[in-house]
Every structure is written in C-alpha cells, then in structure tokens.
PyMOL Python script that loads the backbone (N, CA, C, O; Angstrom):
from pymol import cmd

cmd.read_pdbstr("""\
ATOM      1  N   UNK A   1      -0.282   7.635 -15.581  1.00  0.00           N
ATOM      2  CA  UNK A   1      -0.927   6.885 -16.624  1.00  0.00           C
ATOM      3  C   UNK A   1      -2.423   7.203 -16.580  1.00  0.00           C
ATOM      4  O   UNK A   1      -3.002   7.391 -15.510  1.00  0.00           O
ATOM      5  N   UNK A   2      -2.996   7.254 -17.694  1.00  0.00           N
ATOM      6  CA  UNK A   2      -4.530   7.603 -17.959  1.00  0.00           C
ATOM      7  C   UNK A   2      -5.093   6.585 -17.451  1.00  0.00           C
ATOM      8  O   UNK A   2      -4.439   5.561 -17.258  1.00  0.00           O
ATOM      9  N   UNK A   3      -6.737   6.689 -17.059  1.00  0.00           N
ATOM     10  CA  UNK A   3      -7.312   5.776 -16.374  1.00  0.00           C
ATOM     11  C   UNK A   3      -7.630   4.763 -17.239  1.00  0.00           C
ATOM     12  O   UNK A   3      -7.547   3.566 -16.963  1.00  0.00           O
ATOM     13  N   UNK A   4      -8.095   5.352 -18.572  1.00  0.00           N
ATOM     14  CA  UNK A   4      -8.146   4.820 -20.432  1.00  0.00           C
ATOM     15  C   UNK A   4      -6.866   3.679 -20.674  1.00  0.00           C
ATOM     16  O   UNK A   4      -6.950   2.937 -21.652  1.00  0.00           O
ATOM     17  N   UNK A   5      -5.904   3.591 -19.922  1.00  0.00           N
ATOM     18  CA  UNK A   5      -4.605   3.171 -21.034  1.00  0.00           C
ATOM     19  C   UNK A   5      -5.051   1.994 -20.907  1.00  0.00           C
ATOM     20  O   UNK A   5      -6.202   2.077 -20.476  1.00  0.00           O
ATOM     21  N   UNK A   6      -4.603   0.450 -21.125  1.00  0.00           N
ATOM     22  CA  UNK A   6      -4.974  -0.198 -21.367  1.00  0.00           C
ATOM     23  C   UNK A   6      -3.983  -1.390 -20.120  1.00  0.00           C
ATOM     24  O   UNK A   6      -4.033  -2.620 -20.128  1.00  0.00           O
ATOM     25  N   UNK A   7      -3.169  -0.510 -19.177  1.00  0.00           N
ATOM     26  CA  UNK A   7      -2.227  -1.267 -18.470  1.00  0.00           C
ATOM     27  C   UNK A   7      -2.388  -0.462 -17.032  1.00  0.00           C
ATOM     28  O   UNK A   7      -1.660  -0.525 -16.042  1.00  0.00           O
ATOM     29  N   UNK A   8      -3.855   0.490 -17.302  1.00  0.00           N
ATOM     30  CA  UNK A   8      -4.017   0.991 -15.681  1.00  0.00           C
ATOM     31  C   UNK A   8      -4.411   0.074 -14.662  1.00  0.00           C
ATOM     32  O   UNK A   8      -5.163  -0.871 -14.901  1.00  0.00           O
ATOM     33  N   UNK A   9      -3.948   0.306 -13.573  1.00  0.00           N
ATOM     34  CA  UNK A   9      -4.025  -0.860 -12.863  1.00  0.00           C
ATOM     35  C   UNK A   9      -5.215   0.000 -11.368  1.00  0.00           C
ATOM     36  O   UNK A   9      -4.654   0.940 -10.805  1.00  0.00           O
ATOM     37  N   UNK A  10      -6.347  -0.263 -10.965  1.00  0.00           N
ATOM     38  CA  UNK A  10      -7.248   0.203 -10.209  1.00  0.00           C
ATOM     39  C   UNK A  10      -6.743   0.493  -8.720  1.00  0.00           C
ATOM     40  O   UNK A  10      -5.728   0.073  -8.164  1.00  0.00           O
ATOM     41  N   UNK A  11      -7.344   0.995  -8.432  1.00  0.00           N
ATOM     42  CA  UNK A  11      -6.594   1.269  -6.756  1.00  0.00           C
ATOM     43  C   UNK A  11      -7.178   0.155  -5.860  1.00  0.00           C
ATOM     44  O   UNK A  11      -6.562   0.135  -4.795  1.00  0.00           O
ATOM     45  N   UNK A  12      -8.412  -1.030  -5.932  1.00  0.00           N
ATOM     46  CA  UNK A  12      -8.893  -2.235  -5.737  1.00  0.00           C
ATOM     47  C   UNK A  12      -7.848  -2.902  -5.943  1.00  0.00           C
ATOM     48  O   UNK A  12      -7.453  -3.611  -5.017  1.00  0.00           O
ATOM     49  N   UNK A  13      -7.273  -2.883  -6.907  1.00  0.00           N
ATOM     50  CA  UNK A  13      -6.051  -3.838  -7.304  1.00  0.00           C
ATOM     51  C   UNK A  13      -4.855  -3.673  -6.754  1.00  0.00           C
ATOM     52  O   UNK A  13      -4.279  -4.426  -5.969  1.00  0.00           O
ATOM     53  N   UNK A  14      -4.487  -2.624  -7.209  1.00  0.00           N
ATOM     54  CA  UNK A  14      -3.127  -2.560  -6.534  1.00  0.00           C
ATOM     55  C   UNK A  14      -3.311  -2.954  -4.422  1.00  0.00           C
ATOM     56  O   UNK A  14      -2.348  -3.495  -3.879  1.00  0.00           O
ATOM     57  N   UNK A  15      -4.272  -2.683  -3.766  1.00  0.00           N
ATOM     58  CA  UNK A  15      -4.395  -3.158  -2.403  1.00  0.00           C
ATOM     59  C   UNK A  15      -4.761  -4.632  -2.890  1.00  0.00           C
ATOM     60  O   UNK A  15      -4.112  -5.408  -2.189  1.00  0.00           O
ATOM     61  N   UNK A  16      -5.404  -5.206  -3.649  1.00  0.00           N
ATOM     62  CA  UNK A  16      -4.772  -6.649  -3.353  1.00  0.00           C
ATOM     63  C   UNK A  16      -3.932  -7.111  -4.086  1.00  0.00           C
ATOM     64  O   UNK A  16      -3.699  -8.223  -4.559  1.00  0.00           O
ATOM     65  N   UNK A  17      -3.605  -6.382  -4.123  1.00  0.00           N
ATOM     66  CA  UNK A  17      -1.822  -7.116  -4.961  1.00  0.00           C
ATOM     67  C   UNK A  17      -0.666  -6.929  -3.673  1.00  0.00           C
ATOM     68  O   UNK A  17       0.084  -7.671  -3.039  1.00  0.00           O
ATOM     69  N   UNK A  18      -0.932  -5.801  -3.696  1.00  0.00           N
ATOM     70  CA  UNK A  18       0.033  -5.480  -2.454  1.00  0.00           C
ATOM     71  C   UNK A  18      -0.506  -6.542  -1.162  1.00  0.00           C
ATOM     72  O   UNK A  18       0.427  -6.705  -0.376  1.00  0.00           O
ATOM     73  N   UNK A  19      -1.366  -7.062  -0.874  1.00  0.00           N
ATOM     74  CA  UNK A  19      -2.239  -8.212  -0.060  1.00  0.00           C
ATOM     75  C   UNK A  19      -1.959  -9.638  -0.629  1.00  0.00           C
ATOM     76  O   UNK A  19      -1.883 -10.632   0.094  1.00  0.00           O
ATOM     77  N   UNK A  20      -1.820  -9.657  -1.908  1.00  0.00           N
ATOM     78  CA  UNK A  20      -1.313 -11.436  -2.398  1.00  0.00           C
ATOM     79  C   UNK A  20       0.170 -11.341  -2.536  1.00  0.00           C
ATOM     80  O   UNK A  20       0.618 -12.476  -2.691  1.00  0.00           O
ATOM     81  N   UNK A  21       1.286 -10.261  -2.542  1.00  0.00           N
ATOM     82  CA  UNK A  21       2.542 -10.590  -2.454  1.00  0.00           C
ATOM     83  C   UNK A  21       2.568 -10.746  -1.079  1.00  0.00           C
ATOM     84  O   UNK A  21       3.139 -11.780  -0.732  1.00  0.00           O
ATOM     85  N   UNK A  22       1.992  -9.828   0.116  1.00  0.00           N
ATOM     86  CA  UNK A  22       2.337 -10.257   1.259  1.00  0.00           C
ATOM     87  C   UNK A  22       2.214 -11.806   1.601  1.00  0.00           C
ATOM     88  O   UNK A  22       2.997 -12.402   2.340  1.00  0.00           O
ATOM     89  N   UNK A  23       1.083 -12.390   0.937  1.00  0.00           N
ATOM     90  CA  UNK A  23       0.888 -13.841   1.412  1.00  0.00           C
ATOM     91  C   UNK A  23       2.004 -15.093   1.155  1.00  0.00           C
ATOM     92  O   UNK A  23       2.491 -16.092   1.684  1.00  0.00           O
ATOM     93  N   UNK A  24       2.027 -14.210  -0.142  1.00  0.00           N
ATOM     94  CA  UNK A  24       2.989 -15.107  -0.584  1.00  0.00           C
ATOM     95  C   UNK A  24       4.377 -15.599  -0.825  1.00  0.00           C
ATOM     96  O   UNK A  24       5.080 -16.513  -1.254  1.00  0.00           O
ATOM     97  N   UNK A  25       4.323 -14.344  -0.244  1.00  0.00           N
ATOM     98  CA  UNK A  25       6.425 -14.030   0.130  1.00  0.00           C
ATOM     99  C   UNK A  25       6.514 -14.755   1.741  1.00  0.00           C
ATOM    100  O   UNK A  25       5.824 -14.566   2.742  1.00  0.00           O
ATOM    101  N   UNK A  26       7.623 -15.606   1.495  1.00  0.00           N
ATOM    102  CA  UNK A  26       7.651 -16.247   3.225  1.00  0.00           C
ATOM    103  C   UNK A  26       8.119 -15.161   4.492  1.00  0.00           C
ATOM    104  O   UNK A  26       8.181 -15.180   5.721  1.00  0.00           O
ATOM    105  N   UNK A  27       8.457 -14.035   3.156  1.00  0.00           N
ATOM    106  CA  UNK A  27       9.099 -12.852   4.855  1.00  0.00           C
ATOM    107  C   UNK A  27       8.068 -11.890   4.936  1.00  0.00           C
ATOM    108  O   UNK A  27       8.290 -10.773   5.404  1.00  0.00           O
ATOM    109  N   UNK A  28       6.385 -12.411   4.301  1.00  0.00           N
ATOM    110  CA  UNK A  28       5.884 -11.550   3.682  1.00  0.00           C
ATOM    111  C   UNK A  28       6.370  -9.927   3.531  1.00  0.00           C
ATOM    112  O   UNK A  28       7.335  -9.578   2.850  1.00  0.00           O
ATOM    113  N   UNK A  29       5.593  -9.109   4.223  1.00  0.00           N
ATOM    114  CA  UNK A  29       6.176  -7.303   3.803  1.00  0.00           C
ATOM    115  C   UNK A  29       7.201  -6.967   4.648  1.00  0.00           C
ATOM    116  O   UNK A  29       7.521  -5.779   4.615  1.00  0.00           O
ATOM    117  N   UNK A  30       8.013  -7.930   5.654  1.00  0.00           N
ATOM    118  CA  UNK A  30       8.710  -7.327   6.488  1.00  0.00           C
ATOM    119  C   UNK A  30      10.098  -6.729   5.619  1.00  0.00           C
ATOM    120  O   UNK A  30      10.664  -7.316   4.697  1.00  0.00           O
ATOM    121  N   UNK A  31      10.413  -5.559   6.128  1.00  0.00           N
ATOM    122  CA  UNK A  31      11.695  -4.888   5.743  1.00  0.00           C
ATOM    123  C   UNK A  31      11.496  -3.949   4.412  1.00  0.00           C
ATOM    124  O   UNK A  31      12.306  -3.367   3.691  1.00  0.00           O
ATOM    125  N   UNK A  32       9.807  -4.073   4.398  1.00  0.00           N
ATOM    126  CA  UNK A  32       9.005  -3.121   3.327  1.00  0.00           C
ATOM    127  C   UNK A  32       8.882  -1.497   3.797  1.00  0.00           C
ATOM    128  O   UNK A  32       8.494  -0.986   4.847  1.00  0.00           O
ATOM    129  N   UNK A  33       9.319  -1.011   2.716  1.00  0.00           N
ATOM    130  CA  UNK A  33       8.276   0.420   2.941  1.00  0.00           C
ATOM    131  C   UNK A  33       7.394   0.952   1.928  1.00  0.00           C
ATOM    132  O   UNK A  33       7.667   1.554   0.889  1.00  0.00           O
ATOM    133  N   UNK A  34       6.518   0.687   2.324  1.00  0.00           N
ATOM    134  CA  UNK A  34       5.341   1.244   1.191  1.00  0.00           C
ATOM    135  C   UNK A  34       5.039   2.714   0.909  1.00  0.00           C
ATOM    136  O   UNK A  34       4.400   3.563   1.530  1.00  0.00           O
ATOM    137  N   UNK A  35       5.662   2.724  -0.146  1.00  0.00           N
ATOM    138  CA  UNK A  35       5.138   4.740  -0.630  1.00  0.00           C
ATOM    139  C   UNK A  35       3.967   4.831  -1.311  1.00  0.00           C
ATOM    140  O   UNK A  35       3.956   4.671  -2.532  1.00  0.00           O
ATOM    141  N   UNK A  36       2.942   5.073  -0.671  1.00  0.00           N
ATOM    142  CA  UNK A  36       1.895   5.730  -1.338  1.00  0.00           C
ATOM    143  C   UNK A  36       1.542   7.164  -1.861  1.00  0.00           C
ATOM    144  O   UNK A  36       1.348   8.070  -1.050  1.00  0.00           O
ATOM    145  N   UNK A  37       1.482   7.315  -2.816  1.00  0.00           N
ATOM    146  CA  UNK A  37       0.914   9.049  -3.506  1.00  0.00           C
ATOM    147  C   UNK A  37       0.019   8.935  -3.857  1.00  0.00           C
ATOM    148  O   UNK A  37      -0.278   8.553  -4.989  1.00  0.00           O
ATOM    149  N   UNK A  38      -1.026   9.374  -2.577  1.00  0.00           N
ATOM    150  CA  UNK A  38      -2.400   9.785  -2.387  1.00  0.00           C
ATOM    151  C   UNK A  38      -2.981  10.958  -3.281  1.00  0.00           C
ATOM    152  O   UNK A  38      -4.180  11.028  -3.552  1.00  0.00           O
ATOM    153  N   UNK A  39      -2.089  11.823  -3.695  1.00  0.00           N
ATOM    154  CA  UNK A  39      -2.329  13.232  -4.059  1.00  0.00           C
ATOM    155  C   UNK A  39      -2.740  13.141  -5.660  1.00  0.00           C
ATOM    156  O   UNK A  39      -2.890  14.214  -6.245  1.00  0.00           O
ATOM    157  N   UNK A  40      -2.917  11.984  -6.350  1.00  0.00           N
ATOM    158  CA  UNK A  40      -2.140  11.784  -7.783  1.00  0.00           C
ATOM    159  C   UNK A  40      -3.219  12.437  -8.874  1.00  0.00           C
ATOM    160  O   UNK A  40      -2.848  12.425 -10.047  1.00  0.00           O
ATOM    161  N   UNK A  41      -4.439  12.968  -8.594  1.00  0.00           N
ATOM    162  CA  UNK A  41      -5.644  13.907  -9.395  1.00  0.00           C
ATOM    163  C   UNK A  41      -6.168  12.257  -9.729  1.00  0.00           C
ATOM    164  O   UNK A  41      -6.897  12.327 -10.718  1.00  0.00           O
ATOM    165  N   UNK A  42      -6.061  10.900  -9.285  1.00  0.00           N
ATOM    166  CA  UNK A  42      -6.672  10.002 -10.349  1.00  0.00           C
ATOM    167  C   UNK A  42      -8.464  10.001  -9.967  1.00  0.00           C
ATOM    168  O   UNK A  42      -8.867  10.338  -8.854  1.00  0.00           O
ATOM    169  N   UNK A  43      -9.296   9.613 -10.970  1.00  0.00           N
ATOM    170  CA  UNK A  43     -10.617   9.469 -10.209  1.00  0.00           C
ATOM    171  C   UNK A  43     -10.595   8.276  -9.605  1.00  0.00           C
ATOM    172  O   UNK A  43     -11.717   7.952  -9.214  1.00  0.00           O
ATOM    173  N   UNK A  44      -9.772   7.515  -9.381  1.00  0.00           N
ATOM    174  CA  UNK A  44      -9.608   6.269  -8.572  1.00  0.00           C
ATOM    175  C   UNK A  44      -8.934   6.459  -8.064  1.00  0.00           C
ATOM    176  O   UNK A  44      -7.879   5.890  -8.346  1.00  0.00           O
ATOM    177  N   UNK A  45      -8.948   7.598  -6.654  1.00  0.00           N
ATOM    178  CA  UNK A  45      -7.841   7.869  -6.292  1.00  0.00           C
ATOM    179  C   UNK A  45      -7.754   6.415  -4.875  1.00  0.00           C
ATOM    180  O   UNK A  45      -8.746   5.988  -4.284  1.00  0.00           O
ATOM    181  N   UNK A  46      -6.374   5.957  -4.661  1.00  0.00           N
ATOM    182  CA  UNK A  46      -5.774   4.784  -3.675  1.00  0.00           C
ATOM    183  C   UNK A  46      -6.548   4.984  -2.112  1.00  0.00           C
ATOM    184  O   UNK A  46      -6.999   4.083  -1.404  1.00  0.00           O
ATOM    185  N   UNK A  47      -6.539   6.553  -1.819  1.00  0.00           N
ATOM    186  CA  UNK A  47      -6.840   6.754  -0.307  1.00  0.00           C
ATOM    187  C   UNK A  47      -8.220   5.931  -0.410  1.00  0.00           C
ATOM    188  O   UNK A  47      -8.326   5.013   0.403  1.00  0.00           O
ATOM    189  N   UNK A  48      -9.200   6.116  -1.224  1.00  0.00           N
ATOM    190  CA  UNK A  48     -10.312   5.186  -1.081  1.00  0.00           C
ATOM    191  C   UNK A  48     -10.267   3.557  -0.028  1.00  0.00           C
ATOM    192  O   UNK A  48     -11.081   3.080   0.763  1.00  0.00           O
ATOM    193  N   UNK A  49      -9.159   3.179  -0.422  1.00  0.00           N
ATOM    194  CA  UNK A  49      -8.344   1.441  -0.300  1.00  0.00           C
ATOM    195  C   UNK A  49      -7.263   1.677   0.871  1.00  0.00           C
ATOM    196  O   UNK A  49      -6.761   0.758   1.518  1.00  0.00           O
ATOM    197  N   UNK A  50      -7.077   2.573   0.986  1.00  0.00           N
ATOM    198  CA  UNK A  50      -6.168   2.792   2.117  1.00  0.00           C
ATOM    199  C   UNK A  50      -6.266   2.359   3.397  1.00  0.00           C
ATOM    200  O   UNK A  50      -5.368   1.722   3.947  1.00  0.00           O
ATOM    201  N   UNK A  51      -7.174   2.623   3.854  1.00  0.00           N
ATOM    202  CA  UNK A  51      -7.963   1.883   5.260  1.00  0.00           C
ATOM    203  C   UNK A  51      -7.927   0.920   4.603  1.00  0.00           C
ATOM    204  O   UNK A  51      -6.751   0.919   4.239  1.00  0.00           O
ATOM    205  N   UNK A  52      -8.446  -0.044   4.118  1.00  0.00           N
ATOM    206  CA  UNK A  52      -8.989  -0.905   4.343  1.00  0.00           C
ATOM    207  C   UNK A  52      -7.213  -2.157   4.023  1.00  0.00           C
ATOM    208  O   UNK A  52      -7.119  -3.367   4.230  1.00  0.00           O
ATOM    209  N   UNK A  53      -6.468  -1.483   3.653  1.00  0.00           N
ATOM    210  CA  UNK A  53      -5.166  -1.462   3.497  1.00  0.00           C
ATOM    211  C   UNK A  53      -4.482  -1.898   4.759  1.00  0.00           C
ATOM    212  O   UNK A  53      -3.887  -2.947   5.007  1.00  0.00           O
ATOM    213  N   UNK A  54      -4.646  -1.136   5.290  1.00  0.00           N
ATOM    214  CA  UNK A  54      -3.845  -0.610   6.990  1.00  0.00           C
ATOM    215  C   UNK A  54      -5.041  -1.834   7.844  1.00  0.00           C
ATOM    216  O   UNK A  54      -4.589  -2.466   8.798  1.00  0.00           O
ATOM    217  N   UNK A  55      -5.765  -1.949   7.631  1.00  0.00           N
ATOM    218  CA  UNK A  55      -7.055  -2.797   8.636  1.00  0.00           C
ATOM    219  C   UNK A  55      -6.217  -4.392   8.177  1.00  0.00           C
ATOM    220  O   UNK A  55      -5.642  -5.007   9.075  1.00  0.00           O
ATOM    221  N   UNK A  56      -6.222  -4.902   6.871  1.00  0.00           N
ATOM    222  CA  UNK A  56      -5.451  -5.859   6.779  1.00  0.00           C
ATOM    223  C   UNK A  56      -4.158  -6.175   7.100  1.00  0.00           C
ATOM    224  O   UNK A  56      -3.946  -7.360   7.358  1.00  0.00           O
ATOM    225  N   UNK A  57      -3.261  -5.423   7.147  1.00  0.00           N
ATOM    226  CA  UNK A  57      -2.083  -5.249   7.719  1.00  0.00           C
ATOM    227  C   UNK A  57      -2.088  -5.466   9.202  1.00  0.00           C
ATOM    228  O   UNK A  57      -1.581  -6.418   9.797  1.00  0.00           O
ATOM    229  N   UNK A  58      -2.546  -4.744   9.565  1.00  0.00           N
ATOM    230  CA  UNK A  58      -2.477  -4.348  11.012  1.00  0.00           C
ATOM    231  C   UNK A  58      -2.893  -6.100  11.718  1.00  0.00           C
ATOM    232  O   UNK A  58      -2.287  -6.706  12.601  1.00  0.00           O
ATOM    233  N   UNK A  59      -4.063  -6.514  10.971  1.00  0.00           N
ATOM    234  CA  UNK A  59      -4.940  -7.815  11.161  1.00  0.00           C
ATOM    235  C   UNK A  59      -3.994  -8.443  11.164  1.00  0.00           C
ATOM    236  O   UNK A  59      -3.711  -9.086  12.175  1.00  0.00           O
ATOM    237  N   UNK A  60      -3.109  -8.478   9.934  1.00  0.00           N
ATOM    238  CA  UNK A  60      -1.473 -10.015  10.072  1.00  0.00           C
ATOM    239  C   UNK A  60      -0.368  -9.494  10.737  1.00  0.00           C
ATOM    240  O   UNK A  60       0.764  -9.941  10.555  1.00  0.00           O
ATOM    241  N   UNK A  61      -0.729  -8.187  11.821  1.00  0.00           N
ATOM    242  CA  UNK A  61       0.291  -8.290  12.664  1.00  0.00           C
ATOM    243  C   UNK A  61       1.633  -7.087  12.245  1.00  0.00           C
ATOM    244  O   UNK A  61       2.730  -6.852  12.751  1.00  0.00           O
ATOM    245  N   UNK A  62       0.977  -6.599  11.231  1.00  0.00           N
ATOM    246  CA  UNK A  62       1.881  -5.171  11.157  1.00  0.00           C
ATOM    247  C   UNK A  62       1.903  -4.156  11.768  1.00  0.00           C
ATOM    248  O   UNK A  62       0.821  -3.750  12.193  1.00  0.00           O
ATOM    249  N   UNK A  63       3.046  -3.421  12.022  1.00  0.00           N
ATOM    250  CA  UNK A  63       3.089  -2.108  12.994  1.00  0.00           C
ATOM    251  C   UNK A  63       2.897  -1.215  11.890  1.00  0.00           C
ATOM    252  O   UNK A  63       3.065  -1.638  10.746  1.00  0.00           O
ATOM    253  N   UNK A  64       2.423   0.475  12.194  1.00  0.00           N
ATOM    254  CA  UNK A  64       2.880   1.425  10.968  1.00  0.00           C
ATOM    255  C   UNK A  64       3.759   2.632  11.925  1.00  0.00           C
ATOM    256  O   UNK A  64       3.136   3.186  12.831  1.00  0.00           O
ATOM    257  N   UNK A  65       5.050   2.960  11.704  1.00  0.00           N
ATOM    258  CA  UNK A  65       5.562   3.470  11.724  1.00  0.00           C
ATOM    259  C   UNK A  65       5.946   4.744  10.956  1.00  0.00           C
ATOM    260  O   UNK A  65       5.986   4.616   9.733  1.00  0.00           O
ATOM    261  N   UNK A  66       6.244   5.985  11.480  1.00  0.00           N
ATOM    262  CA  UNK A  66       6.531   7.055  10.315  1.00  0.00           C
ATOM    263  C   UNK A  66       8.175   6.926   9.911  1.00  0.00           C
ATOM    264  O   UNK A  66       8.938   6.408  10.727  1.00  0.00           O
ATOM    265  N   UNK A  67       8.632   7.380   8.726  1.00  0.00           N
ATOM    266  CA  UNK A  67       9.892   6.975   7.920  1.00  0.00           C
ATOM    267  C   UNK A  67      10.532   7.738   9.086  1.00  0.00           C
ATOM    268  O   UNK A  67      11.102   6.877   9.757  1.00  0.00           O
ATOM    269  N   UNK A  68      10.712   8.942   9.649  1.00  0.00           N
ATOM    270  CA  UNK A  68      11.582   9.435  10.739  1.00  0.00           C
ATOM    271  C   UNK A  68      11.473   9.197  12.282  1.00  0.00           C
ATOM    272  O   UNK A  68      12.041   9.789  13.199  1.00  0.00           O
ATOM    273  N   UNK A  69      10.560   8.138  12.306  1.00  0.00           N
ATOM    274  CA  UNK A  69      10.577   7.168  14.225  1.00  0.00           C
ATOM    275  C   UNK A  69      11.953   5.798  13.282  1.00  0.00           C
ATOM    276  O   UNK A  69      13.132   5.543  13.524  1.00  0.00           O
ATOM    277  N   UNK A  70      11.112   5.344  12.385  1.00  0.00           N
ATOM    278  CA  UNK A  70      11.960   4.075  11.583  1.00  0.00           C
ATOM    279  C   UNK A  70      13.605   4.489  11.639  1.00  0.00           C
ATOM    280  O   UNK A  70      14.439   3.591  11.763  1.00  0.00           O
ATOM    281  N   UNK A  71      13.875   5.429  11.572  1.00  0.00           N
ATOM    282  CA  UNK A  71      15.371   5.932  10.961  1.00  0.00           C
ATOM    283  C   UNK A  71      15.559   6.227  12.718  1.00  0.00           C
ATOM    284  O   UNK A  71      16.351   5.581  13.404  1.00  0.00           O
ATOM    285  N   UNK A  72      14.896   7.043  13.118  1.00  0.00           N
ATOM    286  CA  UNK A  72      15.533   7.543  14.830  1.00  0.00           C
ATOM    287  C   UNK A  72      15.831   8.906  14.695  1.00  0.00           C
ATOM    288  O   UNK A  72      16.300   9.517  15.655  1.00  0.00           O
ATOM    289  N   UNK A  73      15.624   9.442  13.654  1.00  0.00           N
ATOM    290  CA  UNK A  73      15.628  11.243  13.701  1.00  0.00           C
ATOM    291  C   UNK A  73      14.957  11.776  14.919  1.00  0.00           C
ATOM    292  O   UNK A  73      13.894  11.614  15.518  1.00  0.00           O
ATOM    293  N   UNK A  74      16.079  12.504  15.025  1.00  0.00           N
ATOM    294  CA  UNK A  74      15.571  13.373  16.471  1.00  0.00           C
ATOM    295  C   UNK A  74      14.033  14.418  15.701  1.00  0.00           C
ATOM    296  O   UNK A  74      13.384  15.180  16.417  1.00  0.00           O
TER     297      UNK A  74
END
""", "prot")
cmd.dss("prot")
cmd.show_as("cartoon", "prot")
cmd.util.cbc("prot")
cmd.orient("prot")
C-alpha cells in the first residue's frame, strides 16, 4: 500500500498496536508469532520501531526465539 493511501498505517503505529493488543488480550502475545517484512522499499520502513519493539517485549517478559529453535529443527 502507498504511503499516500488513505488507510496506511505508520510503522509508529503498527508497534503500538501490536503493544495495546498485547495489553489487552489476557494471554497477551503468548502463542504469537510475529512476521515482520523489514525489506518492504517503504520510506517508513518498521526496522526503524523494531528495537524499540523487542525492548518492550522483552521488558513484559518475552523470550525471542528463531521459527527453527521454536519447531526443534535439527
């Protein structure tokens, strides 16, 4: 989606959105996997928010795991 459209949503936003469902879900993010696509050409690109992403997380007690430790792939 263009940065112009009128339903783009900022990469500020989407980390606190993804930050007010955690609060507000009673299991907050557990049993989540979050896919991020860092790569996406936007000028708002997410990695900006990313840290500061992972710093809140980590703060309420989240682990980060890679998708093949999670699964047990050799």
């Amino acid at each position: 989606m263009r940065e112009d459209h009128p339903k783009f949503v900022s990469s500020r936003q989407i980390r606190d959105d993804i930050l007010t469902y955690e609060r507000k879900d009673p299991h907050g993010l557990n049993g989540f996997l979050l896919l991020l696509h860092v790569g996406s050409g936007r000028r708002d690109p997410f990695h900006t928010e990313f840290g500061a992403l992972c710093k809140a997380l980590t703060g309420r007690g989240y682990e980060f795991v890679r998708v093949d430790e999670l699964l047990g792939a050799p």
